[in-house]
C-alpha positions as CSV (number, residue, x, y, z in Angstrom):
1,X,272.3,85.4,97.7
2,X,270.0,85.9,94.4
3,X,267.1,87.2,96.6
4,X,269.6,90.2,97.8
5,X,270.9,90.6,94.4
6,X,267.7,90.8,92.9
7,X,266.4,93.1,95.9
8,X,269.6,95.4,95.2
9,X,268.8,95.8,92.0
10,X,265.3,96.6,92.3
11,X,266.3,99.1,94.7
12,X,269.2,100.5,92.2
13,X,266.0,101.0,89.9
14,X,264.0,102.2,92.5
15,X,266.3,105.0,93.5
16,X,267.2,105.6,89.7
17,X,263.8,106.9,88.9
18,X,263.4,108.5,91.8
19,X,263.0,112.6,91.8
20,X,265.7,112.7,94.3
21,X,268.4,110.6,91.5
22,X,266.6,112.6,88.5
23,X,268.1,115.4,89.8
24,X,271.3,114.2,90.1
25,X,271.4,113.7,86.1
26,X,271.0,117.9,85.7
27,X,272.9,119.3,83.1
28,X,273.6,123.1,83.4
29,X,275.5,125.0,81.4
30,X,275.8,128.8,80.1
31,X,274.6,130.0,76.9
32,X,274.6,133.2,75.4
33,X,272.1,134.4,72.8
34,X,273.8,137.9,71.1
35,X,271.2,140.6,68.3
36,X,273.8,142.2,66.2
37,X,272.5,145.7,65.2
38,X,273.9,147.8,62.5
39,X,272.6,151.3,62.5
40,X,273.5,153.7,59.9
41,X,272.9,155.5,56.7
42,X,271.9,152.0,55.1
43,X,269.7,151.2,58.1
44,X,266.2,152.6,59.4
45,X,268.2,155.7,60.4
46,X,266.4,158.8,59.9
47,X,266.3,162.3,61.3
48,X,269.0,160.8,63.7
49,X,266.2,158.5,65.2
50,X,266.8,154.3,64.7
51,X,264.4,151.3,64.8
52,X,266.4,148.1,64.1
53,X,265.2,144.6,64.9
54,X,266.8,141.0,65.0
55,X,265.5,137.8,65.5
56,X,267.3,135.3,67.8
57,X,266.5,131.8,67.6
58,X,267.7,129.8,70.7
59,X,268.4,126.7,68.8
60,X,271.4,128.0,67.2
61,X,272.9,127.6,70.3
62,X,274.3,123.6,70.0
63,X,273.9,123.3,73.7
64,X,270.3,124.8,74.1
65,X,269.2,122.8,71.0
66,X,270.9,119.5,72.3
67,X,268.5,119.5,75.4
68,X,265.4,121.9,73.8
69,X,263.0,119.7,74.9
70,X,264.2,118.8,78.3
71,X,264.8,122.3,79.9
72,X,264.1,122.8,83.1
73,X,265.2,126.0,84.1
74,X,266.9,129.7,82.2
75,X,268.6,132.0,84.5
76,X,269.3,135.1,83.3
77,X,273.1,136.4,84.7
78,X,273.1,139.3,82.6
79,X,272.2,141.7,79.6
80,X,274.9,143.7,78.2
81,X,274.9,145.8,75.0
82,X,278.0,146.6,73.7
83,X,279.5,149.3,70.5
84,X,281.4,146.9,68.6
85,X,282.3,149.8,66.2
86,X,281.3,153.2,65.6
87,X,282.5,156.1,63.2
88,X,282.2,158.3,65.5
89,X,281.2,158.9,69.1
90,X,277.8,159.9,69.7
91,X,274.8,160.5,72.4
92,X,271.9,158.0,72.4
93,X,268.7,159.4,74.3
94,X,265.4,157.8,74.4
95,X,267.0,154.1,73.7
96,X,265.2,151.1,74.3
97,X,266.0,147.3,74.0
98,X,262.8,145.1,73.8
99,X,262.3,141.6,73.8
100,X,259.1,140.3,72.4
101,X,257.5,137.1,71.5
102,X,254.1,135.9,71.0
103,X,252.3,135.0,73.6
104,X,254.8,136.6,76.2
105,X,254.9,139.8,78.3
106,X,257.2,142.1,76.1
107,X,260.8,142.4,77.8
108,X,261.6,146.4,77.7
109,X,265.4,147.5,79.2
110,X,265.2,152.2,78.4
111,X,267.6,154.4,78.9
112,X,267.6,157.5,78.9
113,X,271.1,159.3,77.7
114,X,274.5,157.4,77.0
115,X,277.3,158.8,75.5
116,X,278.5,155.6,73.2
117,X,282.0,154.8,71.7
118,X,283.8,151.9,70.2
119,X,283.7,149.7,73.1
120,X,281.3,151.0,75.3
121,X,279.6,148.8,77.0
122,X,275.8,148.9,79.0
123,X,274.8,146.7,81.8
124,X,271.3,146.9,81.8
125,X,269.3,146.3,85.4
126,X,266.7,144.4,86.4
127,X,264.8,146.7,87.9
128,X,261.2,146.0,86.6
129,X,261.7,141.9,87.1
130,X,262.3,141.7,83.3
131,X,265.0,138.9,83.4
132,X,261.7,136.6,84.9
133,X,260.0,137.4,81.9
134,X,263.2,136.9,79.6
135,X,263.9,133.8,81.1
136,X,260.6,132.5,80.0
137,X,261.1,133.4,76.5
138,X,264.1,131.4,76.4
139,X,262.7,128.5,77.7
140,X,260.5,128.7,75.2
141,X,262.2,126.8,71.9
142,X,260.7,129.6,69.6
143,X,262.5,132.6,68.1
144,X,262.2,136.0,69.9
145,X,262.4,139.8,68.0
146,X,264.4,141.8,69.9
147,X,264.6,145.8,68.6
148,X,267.1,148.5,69.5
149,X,265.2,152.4,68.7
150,X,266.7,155.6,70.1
151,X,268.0,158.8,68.7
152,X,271.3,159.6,67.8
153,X,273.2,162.9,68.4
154,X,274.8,163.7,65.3
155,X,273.4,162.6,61.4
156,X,275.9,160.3,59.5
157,X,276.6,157.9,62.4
158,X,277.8,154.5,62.0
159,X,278.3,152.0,64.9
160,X,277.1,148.4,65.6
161,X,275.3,148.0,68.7
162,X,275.4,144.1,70.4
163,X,272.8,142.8,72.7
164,X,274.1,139.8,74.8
165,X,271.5,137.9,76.9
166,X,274.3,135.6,79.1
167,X,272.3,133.1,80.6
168,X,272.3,129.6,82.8
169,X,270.3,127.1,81.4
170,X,269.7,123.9,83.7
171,X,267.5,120.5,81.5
172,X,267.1,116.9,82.5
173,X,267.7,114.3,79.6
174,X,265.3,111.7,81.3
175,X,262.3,114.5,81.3
């Protein structure tokens, strides 16, 4: 009777270790990293043109930064912009989203006109494989720059412009 208890726990140990049981203990859960961009007079607006920049760290997210160091995998599901507010609805041409981050092929999400107004919201595409090269930023613990630059329709606009990267993140705690 000890030799099988002892030979069931071994195995319990065995199979605890194994690849197979490591993957049992994934943890996955969404996360959402959001650049908040306020263009206006007070910003880099000039000659109705706009350059504004934020960094995102993905530690602020209590989630990510639980398991930083054990993530396995970042999916991106989508990236959205989104007017939060705006004085006055306007045309955006030439406007670009880019993600960039040392060491890392720069993320860049264009379009070309979009006629913007307080809730108006962007789904951008993945035509160009950019969410690979996202994901891999995100994975990586370090803060990213992510810049909004187009050219606005009309002088004197005001609006807020959000940037939401909506992602699945899967980590390991034993790895």
């Amino acid at each position: 009777m000890k030799t099988t208890s002892k030979i069931l726990i071994l195995l319990l140990a065995i199979l605890a270790v194994s690849p197979g049981c490591k993957k049992l203990l994934d943890v996955t859960f969404d996360a959402k990293f959001v650049a908040s961009f306020p263009v206006g007079p007070t910003s880099n607006l000039k000659n109705f043109s706009f350059n504004e920049t934020y960094t995102i760290d993905p530690e602020t997210n209590s989630d990510y930064k639980e398991y930083a160091d054990k993530i396995k995998d970042v999916k991106i599901k989508s990236v959205t912009g989104k007017v939060t507010s705006i004085n006055t609805p306007v045309t955006l041409t030439n406007t670009s989203v880019t993600a960039t981050k040392e060491g890392f092929t720069t993320v860049a999400f264009f379009v070309a006109s979009m006629d913007i107004f307080e809730g108006f919201t962007y789904t951008y595409t993945n035509e160009d494989a950019q969410f690979n090269n996202l994901a891999k930023m995100l994975k990586n613990t370090e803060p990213l720059t992510v810049t909004l630059n187009g050219t606005a329709s009309e002088e004197g606009v005001v609006f807020t412009y959000e940037v939401t990267f909506d992602t699945e993140i899967t980590a390991n705690p034993l790895e």
